[in-house]
C-alpha positions, -999 to +999 in steps of 0.1 A: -536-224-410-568-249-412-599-245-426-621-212-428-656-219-429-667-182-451-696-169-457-695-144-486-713-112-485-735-105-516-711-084-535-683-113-531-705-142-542-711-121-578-679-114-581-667-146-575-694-160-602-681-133-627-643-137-621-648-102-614-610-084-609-626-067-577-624-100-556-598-091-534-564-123-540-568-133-505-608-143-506-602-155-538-576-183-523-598-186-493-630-193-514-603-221-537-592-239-513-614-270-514-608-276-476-627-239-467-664-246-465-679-216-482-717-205-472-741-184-492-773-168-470-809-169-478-802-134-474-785-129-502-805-149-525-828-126-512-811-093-523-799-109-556-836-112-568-852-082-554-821-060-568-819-077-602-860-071-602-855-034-597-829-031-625-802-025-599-781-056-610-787-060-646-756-079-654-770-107-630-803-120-656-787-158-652-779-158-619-811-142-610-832-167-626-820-193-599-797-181-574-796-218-555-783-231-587-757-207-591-750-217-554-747-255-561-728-250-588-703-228-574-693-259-545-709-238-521-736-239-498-766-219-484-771-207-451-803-207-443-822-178-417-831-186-388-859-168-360-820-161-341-805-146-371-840-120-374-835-113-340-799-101-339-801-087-371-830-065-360-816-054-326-784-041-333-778-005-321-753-004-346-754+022-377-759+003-406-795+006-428-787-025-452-809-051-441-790-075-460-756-067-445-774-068-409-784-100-418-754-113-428-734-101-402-761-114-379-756-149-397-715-150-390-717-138-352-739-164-344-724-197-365-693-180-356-680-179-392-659-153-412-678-129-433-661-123-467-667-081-475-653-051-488-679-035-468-664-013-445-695-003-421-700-039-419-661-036-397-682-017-372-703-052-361-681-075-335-678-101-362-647-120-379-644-104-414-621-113-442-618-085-467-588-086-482 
């Protein structure tokens, strides 16, 4: 099949910390096998902090404390955002408010990478997507 290189939306990468049952079999294999590389975005770092902050992710006090350790930990790496990433991100047409998930899906279209959500609006954006 060869290798996926994944970038996991916010909701996957907690899930995937907490062994949550939510993370869908086939991401799960994806994000095990050692040959994927697996990305996590500034972006998400981002939201992480700012939503644990305003008591929308209380479960997430560790992980919150130091998101790029949680990354590094994990095997995984971070995706950094670029001025190219902004710009896409911020001129889509498409319907979808979530900054985040803009950003993210800005992120896959231009490293040309699969994004790894549950997200259905995010199916809307002309962007590989594993979701199951």
């Amino acid at each position: 099949m060869g290798t996926i290189t994944l970038l996991l939306d916010t909701h996957i990468f907690l899930w995937w910390l907490f062994d949550d049952h939510r993370l869908p079999a086939g991401i799960r294999k994806t994000i095990e096998d050692p040959e994927n590389p697996i990305l996590v975005s500034s972006a998400s770092v981002w939201e992480i902090t700012t939503k644990f902050r305003l008591g929308k992710l209380p479960k997430a006090s560790l992980v919150a404390k130091n998101v790029p350790a949680c990354i590094d930990k994990a095997g995984f790496r971070a995706l950094a955002v670029f001025p190219q990433h902004a710009q896409l991100a911020g001129e889509w047409t498409l319907p979808h408010r979530d900054p985040f998930d803009r950003m993210l899906a800005a992120q896959a279209k231009l490293e040309k990478i699969t994004l790894a959500t549950v997200d259905k609006a995010l199916q809307n954006f002309p962007i590989k997507i594993q979701n199951r």
